[in-house]
N, C-alpha and C positions, 0 to 999 in steps of 0.2 A: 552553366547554360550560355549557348551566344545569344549578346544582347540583341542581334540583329536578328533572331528568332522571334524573339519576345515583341520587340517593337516590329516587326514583320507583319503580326496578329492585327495590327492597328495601321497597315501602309497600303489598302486596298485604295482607300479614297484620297490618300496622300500620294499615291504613285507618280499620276505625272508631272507635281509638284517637285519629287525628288530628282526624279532624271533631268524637269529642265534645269535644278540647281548645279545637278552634275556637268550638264550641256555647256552653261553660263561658266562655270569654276575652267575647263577642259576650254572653252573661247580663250576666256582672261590668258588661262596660260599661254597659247597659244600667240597670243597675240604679245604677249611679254617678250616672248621668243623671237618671232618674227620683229619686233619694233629693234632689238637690240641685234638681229642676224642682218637686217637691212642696212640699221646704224655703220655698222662695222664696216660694210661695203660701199657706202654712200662718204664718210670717212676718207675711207683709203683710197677711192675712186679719184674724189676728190682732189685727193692730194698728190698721187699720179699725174691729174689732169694739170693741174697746177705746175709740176714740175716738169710736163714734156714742153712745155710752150704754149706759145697764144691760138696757135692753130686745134691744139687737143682742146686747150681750153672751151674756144667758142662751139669745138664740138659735142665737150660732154653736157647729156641733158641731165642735170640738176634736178629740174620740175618734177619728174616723174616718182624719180626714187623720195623725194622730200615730201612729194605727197602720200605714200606709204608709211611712210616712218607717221606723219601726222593722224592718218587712217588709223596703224597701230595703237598707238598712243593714246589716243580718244577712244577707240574700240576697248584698249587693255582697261581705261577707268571706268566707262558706262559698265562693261560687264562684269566688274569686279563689286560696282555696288549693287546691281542688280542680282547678281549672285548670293552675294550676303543676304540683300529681300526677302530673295525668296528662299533660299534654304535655312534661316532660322526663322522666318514663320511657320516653315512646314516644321520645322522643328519644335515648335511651341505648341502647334497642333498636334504633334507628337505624342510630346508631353501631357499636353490635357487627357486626349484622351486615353493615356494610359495610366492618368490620377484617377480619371473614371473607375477604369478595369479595379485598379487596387483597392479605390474607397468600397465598390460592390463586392469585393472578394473577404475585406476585412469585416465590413457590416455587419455579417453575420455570424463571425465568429464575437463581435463584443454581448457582453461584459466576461462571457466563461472563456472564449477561448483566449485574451488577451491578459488575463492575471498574471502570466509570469514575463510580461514585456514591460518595458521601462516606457515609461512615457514620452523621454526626449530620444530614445532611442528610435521607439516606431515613428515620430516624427521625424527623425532625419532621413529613415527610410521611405517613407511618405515623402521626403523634396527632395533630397538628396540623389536617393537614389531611379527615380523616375527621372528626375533630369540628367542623370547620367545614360539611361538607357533612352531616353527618348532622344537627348543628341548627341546617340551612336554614327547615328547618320552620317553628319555636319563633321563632326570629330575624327571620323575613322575612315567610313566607307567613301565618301568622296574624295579626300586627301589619296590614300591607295589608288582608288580608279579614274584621279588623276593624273597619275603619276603614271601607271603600267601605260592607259591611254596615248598620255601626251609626250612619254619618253619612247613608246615606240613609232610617232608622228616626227618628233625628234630627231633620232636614227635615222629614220626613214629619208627625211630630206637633208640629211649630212653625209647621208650616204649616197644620193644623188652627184655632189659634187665630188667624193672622193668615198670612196668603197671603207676603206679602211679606217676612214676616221669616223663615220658611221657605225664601222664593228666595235672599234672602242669604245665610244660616248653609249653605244648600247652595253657594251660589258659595263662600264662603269656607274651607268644607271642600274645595270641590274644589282650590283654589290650595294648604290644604296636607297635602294626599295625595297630588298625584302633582305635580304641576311643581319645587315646591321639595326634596321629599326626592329627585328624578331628578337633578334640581342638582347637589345632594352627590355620589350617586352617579355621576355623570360625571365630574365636578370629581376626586372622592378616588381614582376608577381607577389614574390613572397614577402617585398615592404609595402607593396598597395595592399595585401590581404590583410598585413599588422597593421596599417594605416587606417582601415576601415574599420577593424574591430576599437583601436583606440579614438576615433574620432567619434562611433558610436556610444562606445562608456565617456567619454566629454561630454557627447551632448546631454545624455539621461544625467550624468554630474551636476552641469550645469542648470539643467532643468528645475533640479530636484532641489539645489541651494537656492534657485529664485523661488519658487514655490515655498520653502519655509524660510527664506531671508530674516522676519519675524524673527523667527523663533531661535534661529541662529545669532542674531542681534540681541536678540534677550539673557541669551543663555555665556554668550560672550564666548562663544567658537567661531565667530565669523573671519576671524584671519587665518585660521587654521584652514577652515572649507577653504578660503582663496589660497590660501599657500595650496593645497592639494591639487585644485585646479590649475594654478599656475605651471606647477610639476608638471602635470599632466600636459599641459599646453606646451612645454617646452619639448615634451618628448614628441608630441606631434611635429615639431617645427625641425624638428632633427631628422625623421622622418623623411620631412616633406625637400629638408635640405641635402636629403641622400639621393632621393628622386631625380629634384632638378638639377644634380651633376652627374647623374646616369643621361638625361637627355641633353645637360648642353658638352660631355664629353663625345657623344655619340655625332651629334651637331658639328664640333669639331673633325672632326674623324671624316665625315662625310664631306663639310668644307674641303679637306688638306685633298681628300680621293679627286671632288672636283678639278683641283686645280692640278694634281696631276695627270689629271684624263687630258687637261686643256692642255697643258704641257707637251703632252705624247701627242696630239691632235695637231699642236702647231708645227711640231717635228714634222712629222707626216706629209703636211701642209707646203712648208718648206721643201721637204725631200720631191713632192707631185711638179710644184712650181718650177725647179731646177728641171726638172722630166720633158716639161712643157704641158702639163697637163692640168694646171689652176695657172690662173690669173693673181698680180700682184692684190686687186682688193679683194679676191674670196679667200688669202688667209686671215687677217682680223676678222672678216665676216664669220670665219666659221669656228675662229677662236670665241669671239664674245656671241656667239649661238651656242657651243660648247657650255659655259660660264650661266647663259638662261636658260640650261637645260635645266640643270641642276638645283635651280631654285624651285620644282616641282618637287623636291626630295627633301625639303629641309624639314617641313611640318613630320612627317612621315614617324620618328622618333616621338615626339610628344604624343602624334593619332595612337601607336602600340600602345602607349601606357593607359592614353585615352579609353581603348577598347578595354585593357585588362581592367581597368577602373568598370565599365560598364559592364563586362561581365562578372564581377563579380557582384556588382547592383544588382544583376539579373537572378543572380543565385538566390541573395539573400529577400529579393521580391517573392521570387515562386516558395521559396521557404516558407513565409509571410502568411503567402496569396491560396497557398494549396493545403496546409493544413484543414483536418478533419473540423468542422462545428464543433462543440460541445452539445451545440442543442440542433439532433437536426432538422433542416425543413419540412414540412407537409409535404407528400408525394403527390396529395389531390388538392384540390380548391378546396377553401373553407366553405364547413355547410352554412346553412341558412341557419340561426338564433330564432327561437322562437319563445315565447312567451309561457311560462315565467321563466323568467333570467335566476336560474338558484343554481348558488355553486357548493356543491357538494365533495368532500374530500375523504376519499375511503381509505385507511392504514396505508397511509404516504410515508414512505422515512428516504429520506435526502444527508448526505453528506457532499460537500464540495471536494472538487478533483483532488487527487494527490495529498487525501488527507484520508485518517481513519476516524475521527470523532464526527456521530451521527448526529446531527442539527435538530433533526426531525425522526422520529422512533414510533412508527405504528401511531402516525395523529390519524383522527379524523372529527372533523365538525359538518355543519350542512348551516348554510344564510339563503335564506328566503327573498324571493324580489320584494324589496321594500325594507326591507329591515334595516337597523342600526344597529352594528353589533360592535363595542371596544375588545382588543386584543390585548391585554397585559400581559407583563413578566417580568422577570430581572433584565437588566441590560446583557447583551451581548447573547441573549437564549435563543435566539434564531427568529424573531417576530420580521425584522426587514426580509429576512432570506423567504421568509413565505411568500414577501411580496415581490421575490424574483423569481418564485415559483411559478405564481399567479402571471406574472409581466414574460412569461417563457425567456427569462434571461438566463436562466438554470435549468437543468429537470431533474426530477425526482428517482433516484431509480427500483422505485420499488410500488405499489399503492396505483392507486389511480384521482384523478382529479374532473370531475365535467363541470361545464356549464351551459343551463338550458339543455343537458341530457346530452351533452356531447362533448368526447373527451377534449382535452384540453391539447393533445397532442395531437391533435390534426388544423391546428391555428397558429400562424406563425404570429410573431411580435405587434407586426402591422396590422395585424386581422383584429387579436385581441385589444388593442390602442383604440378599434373602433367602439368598443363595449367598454373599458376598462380607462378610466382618470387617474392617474397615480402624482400625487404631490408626495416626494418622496425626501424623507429625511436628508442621503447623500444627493443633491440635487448642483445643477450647473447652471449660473447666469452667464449668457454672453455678452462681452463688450459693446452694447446698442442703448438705445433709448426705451422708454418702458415701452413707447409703442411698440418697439421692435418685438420685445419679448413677449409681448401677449400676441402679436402675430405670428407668431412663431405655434402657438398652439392653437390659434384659427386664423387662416389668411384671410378671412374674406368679414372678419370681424370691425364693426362699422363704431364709431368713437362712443355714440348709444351703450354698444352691448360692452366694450371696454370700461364704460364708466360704471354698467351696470355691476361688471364682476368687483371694480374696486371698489364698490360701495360694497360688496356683500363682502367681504375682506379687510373691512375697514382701512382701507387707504385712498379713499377720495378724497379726502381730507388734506392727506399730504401731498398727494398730485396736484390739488388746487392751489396750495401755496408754493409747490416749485416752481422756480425760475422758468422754465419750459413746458410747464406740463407735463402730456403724453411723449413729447419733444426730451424730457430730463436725458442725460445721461445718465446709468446706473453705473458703469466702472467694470472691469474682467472681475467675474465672478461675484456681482455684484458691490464692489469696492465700495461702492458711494451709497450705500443702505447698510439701516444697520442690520442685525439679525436677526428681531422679529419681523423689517419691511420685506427683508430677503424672503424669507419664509412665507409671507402672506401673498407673496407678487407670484407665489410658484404656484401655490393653492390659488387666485386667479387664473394665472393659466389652465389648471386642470377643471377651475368653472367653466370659462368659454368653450370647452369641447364639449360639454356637455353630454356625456355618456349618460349611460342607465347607472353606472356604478362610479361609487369615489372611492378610490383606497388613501387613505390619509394617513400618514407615517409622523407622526409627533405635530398635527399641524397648528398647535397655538405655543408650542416652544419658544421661550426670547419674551412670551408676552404676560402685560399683568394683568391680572386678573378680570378686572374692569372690561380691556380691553378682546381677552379672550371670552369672556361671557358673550357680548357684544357681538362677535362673530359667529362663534357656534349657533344662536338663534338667530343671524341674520342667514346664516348658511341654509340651515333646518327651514326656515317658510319661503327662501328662494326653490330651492329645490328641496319638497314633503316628498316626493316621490321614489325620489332616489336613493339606490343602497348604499349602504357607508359600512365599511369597515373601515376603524379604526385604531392604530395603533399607538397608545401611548403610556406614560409615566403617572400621568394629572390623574387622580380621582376625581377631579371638579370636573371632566368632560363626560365620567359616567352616566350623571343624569340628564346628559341630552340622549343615549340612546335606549335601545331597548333589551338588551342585553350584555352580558360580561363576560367574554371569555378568556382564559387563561392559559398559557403557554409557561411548563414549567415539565423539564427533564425529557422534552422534546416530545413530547403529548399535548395536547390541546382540549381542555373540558373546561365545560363553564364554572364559574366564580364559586359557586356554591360547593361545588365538589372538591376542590380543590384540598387536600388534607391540611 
């Protein structure tokens, strides 16, 4: 796909941010040209004047041509940095908002449609390749529509003074504007395509060693992982050292053509002069205007590879970005919940994609508004997967599910998030402070109802005596708690939203006993109201609720029944 397509979607409001960067880029050069076509004749006039005698002398004027060249000069720097300004802000604006586009396209496909992607990979695709396509722009398209611009502005006024040297410096711009930087970009395609699939298995590589560093240090492979990486890194660098002697030979190439266009231009020059038809200072002049042409052509090699870089980010975005959901959205608004909130599940059987073992096999149970019901079973029998059922991070494809008497398939994530609390066994801290993370599941929660939920979680205790309080740091993923503060800070979270419903996925794991009794009854008389499913291991949490059910061979009947 061209990436100027993709970021095209995103350049209605960045439009005349782009053209004036173009405008400013097409000045700069412009005036590079002109400072050193002035130079040359201002120079050689000079030195003419100098050598006819005192009478040429007191007659040439100096002033005029020197204040051009100073015009130039100042001109070429003011628009060179204001070019940069503004075209890599509009650049960055670019960028963002086509992180936007990407993070809303990917949203909806997590936790189903994302299982078979690597973590550090959709991450690099996530920066990497958004900054590539977002400065396509900066990269590719201004460098070229500088260059065809200001090389036939170039021509243009070379050919004023002498016809022929104007046909050349155009022939010679056009060899390297588009045939030899196509070159590259042909040629570099198929090591930027190896390039980006190997820097992609790098990153998910590297990801995935830091992530269990642990357990690699434990286990005593950790020099092995880094010898692999390192391997790996060196193929990248060989890669990357095939690349950049495709652009600085091309670079080369392009050098030697200028200098013999300037070459055949000063012939020329010469040849007009002896005719009577240039002046001794317009050939330097039009030699080193020759020589500034061609500095509009040198980026030009790097922009192709640039582009091939960015469209192939483009590819593998839409790849990304267009895949089908797993779970799809509601076609209408969610209805209205109405009272009693009971969720009832009729011969549901669920298998996860690209597998054939059935998780769920003809369950059905029914929880009433208000009840307390435990969910038991062996480990690994599909107890959390119900409650990606329930959280529409899955679907079922078989059965039906309501709640409040309406199916469960007309509420997407967000809707049900408004009914539904889940402190979930596989759960994420982010690197903030505890405030942060209880904000996170009520923005507008005031230090009151913060303190309130850590008393019913028992960890007011431990926030009183941290160094900072609400202020603590907790650490990525919460480093700096242990495992049952981690656990108790999530079920906080899903107190402060305060749903009708808790689904609790193992929520007193990590703790002792003492301390899990403690919460389960500070839970239960904070919120008597509210329905709890829960899921765990502990038979000490049975007798807070009101009933038992069992999850065993992908059926679900209560505790009693169970053979």
């Amino acid at each position: 796909m061209n990436p100027l397509t993709l970021s095209g979607l995103f350049t209605r409001t960045l439009r005349w941010p782009v053209l004036l960067g173009l405008a400013l880029a097409c000045v700069a050069a412009l005036a590079n040209f002109g400072l050193r076509f002035l130079s040359g004749w201002l120079l050689a006039g000079a030195a003419c004047a100098g050598a006819a005698g005192l009478a040429a002398q007191q007659a040439f004027n100096m002033m005029l041509p020197a204040t051009g060249v100073r015009f130039f000069a100042t001109l070429r720097i003011v628009t060179r940095y204001l070019e940069r300004l503004v075209t890599h802000d509009a650049s960055l604006r670019l960028t963002g908002h086509l992180r936007v586009w990407v993070y809303t396209k990917l949203a909806p496909q997590a936790p189903a449609g994302l299982t078979d992607k690597r973590g550090g990979d959709l991450l690099s695709r996530f920066v990497l390749d958004t900054d590539r396509v977002g400065q396509s722009y900066t990269e590719t398209f201004i460098p070229f529509a500088r260059a065809i611009l200001c090389g036939l502005v170039f021509a243009l006024i070379s050919g004023l003074f002498l016809k022929s040297a104007g046909v050349v410096l155009a022939l010679g711009l056009f060899i390297c504007t588009l045939p030899i930087p196509m070159s590259v970009g042909l040629f570099s395609a198929p090591c930027l395509r190896a390039l980006t699939t190997q820097r992609g298995t790098f990153q998910a590589d590297l990801a995935d060693t830091l992530a269990g560093l642990g357990e690699y240090l434990t286990l005593g492979a950790s020099e092995a992982r880094i010898e692999a990486l390192d391997t790996h890194q060196k193929t990248l660098q060989a890669t990357e050292r095939h690349l950049a002697a495709l652009e600085s030979g091309a670079r080369s190439l392009m050098t030697f053509i200028g200098l013999l266009t300037t070459l055949y231009v000063v012939m020329l020059a010469v040849q007009a002069f002896h005719q009577g038809a240039l002046s001794t200072p317009e050939i330097p002049m039009l030699a080193l205007g020759c020589l500034a042409a061609f500095d509009v052509t040198q980026p030009l090699p790097a922009a192709c590879q640039a582009f091939t870089r960015a469209r192939i980010a483009a590819e593998r975005l839409q790849a990304s970005c267009n895949a089908t959901p797993c779970v799809p959205a509601p076609t209408a608004p969610a209805p209205a919940l109405h009272h009693p909130l009971d969720l009832i599940v009729r011969d549901i059987s669920f298998q996860y994609p690209n597998t054939r073992h059935w998780v769920l096999e003809h369950a059905s149970f029914t929880i009433r508004q208000g009840e307390r019901v435990a969910l038991v079973g062996a480990s690994g029998i599909g107890k959390s997967s119900l409650i990606s059922l329930l959280s529409r991070f899955y679907t079922y494809q078989d059965g039906e599910i309501t709640l409040a008497g309406q199916d469960l398939h007309q509420f997407s994530t967000e809707d049900l998030a408004k009914t539904l609390s889940v402190a979930a066994q596989d759960f994420h801290l982010f690197n903030g402070t505890i405030r942060d993370t209880l904000l996170l599941a009520d923005p507008y929660a005031d230090d009151a109802q913060m303190a309130e939920a850590l008393r019913t979680v028992q960890l007011e205790e431990f926030v009183q005596h941290a160094p900072h309080g609400l202020n603590t740091l907790i650490g990525d993923e919460g480093l700096a708690l242990s495992g049952g503060q981690a656990k108790r800070l999530v079920l906080a979270q899903a107190l402060l939203r305060n749903t009708p419903w808790l689904i609790l996925d193992e929520p007193t794991e990590g703790l002792d006993q003492k301390t899990e009794y403690a919460l389960m009854q500070s839970l239960i008389s904070v919120r008597p109201d509210a329905t709890i499913l829960c899921i765990t291991h502990r038979r000490t949490l049975i007798p807070f609720m009101d009933r038992t059910l069992t999850l065993a061979g992908g059926q679900i009947c209560p505790a009693e029944e169970v053979p």
